[in-house]
N, C-alpha and C positions, 0 to 999 in steps of 0.2 A: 580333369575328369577322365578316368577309363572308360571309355566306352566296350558294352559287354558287349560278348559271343554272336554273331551271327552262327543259328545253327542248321535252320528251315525256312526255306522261300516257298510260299504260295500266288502263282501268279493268278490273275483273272480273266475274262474276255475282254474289261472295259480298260487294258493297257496301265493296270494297276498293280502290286506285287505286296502281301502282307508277309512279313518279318518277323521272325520267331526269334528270342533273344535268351542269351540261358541265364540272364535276374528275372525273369517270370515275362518281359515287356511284348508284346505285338503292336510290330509299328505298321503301317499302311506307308508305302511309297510309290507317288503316283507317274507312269510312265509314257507321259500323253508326248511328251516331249522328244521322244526317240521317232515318233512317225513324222517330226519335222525337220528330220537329220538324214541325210547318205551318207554315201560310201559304208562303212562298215556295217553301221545301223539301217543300212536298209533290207537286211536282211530277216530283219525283225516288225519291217511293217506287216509282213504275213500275222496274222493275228496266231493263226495257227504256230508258226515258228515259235513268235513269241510265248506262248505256253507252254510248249511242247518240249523246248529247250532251255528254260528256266531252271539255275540251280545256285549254291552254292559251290563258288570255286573261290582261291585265293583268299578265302576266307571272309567274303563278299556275296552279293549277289549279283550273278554272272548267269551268262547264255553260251551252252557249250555248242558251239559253231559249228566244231568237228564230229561231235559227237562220239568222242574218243577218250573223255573224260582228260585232257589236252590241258593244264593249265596256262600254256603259254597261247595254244589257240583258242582263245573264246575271248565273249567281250563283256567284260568286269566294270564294276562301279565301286568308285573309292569309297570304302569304306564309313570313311566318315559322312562323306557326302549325303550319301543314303541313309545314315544314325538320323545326321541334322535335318534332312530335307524331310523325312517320314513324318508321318504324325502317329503319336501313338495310341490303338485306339482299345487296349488293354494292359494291364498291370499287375499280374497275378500278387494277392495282399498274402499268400501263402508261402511265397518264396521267399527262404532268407538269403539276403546277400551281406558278405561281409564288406 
């Protein structure tokens, strides 16, 4: 399976992040698990960080640290990780995907 495009991260207050995908998909992935992590992640228990610094980078969704737009400095989530672990909680029936 190909997994498509990440194009658009919206994050939440409740440590959540919906996923805009370019086959039509919105996936929800949930980020409760970063306020149980240091070191690098602790930078993002600030709830405020965590929104504020949500984006795509690397072609993921990533938190630009620098805020430098930096793809080596920020902190990214594999890809797939985030496809498989999301749920998706839209499917646009008007996209055609080849």
């Amino acid at each position: 399976m190909i997994r498509p495009g990440l194009f658009q991260v919206v994050p939440t207050d409740n440590y959540s992040v919906y996923l805009y995908y370019d086959n039509g998909e919105i996936r929800e992935y949930d980020c409760k698990w970063i306020l149980k992590k240091d070191g690098i992640f602790s930078v993002l228990h600030n709830k405020e960080d965590f929104v504020q610094l949500c984006t795509v980078m690397n072609g993921t969704l990533a938190w630009d640290i620098s805020e430098r737009r930096d793809p080596y400095n920020c902190i990214d989530i594999c890809p797939d990780t985030i496809y498989k672990e999301s749920k998706r909680v839209f499917k646009d029936p008007l996209k055609i995907t080849a």
